[in-house]
Structure formats: C-alpha cells, structure tokens
N, C-alpha and C positions, 0 to 999 in steps of 0.2 A: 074114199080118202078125201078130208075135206081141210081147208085152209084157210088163212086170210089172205089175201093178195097185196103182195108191196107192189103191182104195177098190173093192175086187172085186163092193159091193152097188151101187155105179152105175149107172143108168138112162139112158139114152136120154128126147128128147123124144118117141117114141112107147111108151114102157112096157117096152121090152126091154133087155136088157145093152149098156150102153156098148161101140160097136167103136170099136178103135184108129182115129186119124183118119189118123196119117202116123207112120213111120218112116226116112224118107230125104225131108226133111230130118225129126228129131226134134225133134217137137211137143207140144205142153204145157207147162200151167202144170210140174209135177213133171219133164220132159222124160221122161216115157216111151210118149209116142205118144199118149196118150187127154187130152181136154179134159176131163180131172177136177180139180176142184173142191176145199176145203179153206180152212179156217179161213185162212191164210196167203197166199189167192190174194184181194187185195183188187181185183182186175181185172178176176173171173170171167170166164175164159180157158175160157169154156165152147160155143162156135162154133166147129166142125170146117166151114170155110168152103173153096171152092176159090178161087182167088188169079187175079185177072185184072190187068193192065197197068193198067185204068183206076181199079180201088181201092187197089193198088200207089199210084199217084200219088195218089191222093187222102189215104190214110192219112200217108202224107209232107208234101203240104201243110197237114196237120193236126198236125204236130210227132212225128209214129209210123212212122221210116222203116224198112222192114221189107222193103227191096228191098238196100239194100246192104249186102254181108258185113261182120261185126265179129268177125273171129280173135282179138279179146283175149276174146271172149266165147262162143266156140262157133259162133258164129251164122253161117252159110254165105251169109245173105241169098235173099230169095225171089223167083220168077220167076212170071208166068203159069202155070196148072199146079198148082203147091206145093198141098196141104195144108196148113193154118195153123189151130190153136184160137186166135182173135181172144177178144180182150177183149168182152163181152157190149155194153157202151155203145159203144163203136166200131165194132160191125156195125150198131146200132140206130142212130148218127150217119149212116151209111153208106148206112141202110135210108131214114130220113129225106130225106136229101141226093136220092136214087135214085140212088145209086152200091154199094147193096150184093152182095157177090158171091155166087154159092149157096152150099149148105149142103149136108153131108152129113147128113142126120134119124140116121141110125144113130150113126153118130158124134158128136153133140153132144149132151151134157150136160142134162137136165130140169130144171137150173137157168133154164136161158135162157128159161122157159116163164116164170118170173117177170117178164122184159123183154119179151118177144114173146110172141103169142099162135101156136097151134099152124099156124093154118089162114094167116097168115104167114109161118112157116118153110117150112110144105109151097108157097107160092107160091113159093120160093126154092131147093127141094129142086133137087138132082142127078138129073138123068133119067135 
C-alpha cells in the first residue's frame, strides 16, 4: 500500500512511521490513506479502526453515518471490513459505550495517545 504523505515525520502510537491505514476505500482526514493529522483536522481522524456492522450502526445512531455511500462527496460508504481513520472522540464514545471497533497500532496516529492511553488501544489492537 502506497501513498503520499501530508506529514512524512508522523508516528505511530507505538513510536514508529505512520502506516497507510486504507487505500480502497480512501481514508483520511487529507484522503490519502494515513490518519494524519493537521492544524485543519478539528476531528482528529487519527484511529485507523477496522469497521464492524455493530459500530457501523452505532456511529449512525449517533448522527455519523458512515455506512451509506455519498457520490456527491466521494464517499463509497463503509462495510464491515473497511478501514476507517475515525475521529478520535467517536472511537473514545465508542470505547466508552463498549461498542468500539479494533484498531490498527501501526496505523494510527500518536495523537490518539492524548485521548486513549497506550495499553487501551493495544487491548483493541488487530491480531
């Protein structure tokens, strides 16, 4: 999986180089695969999460529907499966509720260490 980088010194919440989270469908605040981060991303779109049916509905019955396509906006809509850099507070709702989905550690952003602590995302890590 390859990409362009909006910020090529980005971390990882384990200390290493942000990996691309998704490129089919294309993910990101900047849409270039990685949940990088930026002055302009007041959302912090920094959770490279995988997408289950029951966060699906839940992020929707929370006003965040993110399951059905929007063609005036690019947006393919997301299935079970998908790759998604989730907004930082909408995983943490998520996580709270016990509705949150895993996480890819490589992939998300060391921002999110500001909302989560490490040894919680690793409880939610991708085996």
């Amino acid at each position: 999986m390859s990409t362009t980088r909006y910020d090529k010194s980005a971390k990882n919440v384990l200390g290493g180089e942000l990996a691309p989270c998704s490129l089919d469908p294309v993910t990101g605040f900047y849409r270039n695969g990685c949940c990088e981060t930026g002055p302009h991303d007041l959302g912090l779109h920094t959770v490279c999460a995988v997408m289950t049916d029951d966060f699906l509905a839940f992020s929707k019955a929370r006003g965040n529907d993110l399951s059905t396509p929007r063609p005036d906006l690019a947006f393919p809509g997301l299935k079970a499966g998908d790759r998604w850099c989730l907004c930082a507070g909408r995983w943490k709702e998520a996580l709270d509720a016990g509705m949150a989905p895993q996480v890819v550690l490589e992939a998300t952003h060391e921002e999110m260490l500001a909302i989560v602590p490490l040894g919680v995302l690793k409880d939610h890590a991708v085996a």
